[in-house]
C-alpha positions as protocol buffer text, in pm:
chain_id: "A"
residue {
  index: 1
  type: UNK
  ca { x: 2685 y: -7685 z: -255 }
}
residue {
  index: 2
  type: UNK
  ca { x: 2786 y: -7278 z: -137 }
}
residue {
  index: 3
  type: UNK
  ca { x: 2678 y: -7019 z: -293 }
}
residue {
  index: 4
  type: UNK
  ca { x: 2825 y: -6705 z: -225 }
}
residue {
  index: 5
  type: UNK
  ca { x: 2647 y: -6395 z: -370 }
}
residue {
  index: 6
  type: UNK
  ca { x: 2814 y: -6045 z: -298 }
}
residue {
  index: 7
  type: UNK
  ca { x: 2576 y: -5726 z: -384 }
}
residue {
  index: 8
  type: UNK
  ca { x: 2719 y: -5401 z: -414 }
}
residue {
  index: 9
  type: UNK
  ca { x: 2493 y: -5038 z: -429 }
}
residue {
  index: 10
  type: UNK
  ca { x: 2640 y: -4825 z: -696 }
}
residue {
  index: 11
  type: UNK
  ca { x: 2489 y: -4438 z: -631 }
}
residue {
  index: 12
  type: UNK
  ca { x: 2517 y: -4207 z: -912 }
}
residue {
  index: 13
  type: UNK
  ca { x: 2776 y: -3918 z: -808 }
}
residue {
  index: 14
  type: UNK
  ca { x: 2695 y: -3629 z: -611 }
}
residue {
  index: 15
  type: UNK
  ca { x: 2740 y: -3290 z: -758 }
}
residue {
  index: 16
  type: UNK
  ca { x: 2706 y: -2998 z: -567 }
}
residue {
  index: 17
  type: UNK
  ca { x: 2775 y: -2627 z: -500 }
}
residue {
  index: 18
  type: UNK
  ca { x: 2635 y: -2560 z: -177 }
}
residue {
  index: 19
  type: UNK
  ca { x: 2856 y: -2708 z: 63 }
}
residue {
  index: 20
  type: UNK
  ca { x: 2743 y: -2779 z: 430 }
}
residue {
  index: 21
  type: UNK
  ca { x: 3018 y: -2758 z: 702 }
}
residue {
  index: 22
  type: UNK
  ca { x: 3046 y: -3107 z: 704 }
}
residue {
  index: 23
  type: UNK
  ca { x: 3105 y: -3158 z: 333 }
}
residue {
  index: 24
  type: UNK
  ca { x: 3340 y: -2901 z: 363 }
}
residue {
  index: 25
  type: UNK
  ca { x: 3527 y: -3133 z: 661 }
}
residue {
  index: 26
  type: UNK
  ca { x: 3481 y: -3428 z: 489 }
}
residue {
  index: 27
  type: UNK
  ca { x: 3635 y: -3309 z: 160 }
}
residue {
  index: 28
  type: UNK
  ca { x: 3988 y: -3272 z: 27 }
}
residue {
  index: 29
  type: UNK
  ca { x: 4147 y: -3165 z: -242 }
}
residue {
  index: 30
  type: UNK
  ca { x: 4511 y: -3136 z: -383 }
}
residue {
  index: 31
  type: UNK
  ca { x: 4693 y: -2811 z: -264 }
}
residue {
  index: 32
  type: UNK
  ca { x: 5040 y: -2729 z: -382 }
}
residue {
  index: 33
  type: UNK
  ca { x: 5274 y: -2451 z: -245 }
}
residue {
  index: 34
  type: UNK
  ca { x: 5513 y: -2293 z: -514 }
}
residue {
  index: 35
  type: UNK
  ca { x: 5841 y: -2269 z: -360 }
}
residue {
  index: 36
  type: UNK
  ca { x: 6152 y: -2166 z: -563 }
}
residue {
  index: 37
  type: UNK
  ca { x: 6336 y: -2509 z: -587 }
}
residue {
  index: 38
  type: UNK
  ca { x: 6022 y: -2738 z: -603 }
}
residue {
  index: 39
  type: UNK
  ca { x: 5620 y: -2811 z: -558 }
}
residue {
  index: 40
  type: UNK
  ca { x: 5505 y: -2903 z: -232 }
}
residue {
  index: 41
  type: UNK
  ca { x: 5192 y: -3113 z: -262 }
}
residue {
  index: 42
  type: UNK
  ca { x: 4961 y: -3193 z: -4 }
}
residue {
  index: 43
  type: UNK
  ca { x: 4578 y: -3325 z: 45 }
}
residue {
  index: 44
  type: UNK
  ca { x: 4403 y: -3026 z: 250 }
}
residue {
  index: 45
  type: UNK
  ca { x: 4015 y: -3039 z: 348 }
}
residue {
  index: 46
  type: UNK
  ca { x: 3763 y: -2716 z: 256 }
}
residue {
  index: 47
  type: UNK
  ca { x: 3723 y: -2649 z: 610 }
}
residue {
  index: 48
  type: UNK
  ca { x: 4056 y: -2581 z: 633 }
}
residue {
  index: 49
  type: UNK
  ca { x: 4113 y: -2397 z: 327 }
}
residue {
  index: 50
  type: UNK
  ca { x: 3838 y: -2176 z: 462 }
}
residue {
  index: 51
  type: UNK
  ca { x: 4034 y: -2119 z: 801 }
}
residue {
  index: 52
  type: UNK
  ca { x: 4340 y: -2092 z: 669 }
}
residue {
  index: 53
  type: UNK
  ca { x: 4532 y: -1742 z: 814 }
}
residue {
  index: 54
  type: UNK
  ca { x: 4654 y: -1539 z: 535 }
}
residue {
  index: 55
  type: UNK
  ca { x: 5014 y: -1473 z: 684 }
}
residue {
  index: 56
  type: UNK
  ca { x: 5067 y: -1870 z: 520 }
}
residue {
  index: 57
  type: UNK
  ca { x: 5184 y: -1873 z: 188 }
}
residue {
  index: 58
  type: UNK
  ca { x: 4935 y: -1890 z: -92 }
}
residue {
  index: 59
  type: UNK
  ca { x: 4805 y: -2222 z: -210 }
}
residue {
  index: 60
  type: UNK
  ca { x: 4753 y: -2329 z: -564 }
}
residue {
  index: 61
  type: UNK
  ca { x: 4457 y: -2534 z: -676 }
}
residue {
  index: 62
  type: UNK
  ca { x: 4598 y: -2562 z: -1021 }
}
residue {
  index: 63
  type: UNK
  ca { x: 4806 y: -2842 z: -1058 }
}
residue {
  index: 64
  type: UNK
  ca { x: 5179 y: -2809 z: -1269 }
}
residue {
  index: 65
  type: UNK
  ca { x: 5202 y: -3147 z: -1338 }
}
residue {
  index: 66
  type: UNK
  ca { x: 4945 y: -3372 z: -1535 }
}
residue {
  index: 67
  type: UNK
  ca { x: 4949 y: -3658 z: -1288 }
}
residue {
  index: 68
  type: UNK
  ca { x: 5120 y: -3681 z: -939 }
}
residue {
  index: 69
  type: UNK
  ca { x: 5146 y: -3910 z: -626 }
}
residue {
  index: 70
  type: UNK
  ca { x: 5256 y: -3794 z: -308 }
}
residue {
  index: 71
  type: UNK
  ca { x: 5264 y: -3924 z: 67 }
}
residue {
  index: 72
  type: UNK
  ca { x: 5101 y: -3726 z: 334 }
}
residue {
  index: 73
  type: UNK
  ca { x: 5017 y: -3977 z: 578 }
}
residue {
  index: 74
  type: UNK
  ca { x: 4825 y: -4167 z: 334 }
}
residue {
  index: 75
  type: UNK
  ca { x: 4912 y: -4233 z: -37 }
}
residue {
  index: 76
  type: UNK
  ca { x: 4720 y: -4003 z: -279 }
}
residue {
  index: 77
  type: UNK
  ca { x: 4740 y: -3924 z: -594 }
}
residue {
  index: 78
  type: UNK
  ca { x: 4561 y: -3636 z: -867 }
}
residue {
  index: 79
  type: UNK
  ca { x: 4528 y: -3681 z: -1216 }
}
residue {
  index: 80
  type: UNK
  ca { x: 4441 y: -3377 z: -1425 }
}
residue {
  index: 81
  type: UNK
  ca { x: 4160 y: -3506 z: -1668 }
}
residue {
  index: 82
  type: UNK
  ca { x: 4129 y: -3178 z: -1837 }
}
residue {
  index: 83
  type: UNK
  ca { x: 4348 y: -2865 z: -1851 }
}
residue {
  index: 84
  type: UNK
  ca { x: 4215 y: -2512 z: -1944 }
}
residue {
  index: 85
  type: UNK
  ca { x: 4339 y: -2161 z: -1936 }
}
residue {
  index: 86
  type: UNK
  ca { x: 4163 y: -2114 z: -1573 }
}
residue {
  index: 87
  type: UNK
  ca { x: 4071 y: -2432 z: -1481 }
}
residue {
  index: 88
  type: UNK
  ca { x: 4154 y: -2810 z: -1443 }
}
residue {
  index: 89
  type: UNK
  ca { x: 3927 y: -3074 z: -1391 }
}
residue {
  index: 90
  type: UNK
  ca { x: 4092 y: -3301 z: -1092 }
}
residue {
  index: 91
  type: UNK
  ca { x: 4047 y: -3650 z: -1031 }
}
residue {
  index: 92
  type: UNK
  ca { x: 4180 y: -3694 z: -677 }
}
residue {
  index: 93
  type: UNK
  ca { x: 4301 y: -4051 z: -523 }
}
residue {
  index: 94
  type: UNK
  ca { x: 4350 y: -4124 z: -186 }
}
residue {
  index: 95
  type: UNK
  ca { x: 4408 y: -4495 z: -2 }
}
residue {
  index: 96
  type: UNK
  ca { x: 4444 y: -4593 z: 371 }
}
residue {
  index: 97
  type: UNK
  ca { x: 4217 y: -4885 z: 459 }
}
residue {
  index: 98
  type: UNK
  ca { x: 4026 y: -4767 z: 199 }
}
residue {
  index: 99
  type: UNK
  ca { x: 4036 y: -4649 z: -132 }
}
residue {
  index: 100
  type: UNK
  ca { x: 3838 y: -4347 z: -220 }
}
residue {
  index: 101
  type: UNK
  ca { x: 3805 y: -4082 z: -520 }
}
residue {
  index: 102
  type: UNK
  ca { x: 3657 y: -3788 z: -578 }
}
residue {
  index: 103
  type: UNK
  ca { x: 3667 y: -3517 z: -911 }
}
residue {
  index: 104
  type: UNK
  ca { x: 3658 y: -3153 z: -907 }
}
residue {
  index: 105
  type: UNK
  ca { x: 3641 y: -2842 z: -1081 }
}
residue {
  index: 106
  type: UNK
  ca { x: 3971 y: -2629 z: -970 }
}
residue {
  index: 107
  type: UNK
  ca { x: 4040 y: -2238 z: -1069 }
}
């Protein structure tokens, strides 16, 4: 007789404000640039929101529509879980060999 027992560590989830550089390089969120025909949607880290140069067209944190999935080298996906006048409360997908999600507070 085989027994096979499989033991998995759930961690509660982190919440924070003060982000450390590498947070900030480890994170992504959902970006979209407004152009006039269409939304371009892409996953974009803090650290380089933070280095971003100015000259680039402005990015949007808000999202337009409640739920999208888009391709940007991986498949990813953001659900808006709640929708306010000046802020949305993101749940963000992402797979490659792994599956990962994280939520957020966007203004």
């Amino acid at each position: 007789m085989v027994v096979v027992v499989m033991y998995f560590i759930c961690l509660p989830p982190a919440v924070t404000d003060d982000l450390t550089a590498d947070t900030a390089r480890k994170s992504s969120v959902v970006t979209v640039v407004q152009t006039e025909d269409r939304n371009e949607y892409s996953r974009t880290t803090l650290e380089t929101i933070e280095a971003r140069p100015e000259a680039l067209p402005a990015l949007v944190f808000l999202l337009p529509a409640r739920e999208t999935t888009f391709v940007d080298g991986d498949i990813h996906g953001a659900i808006v879980l709640e929708d306010h006048d000046d802020w949305q409360l993101i749940e963000f997908r992402y797979a490659n060999t792994y599956a990962r999600s994280s939520i957020y507070n966007a203004v």
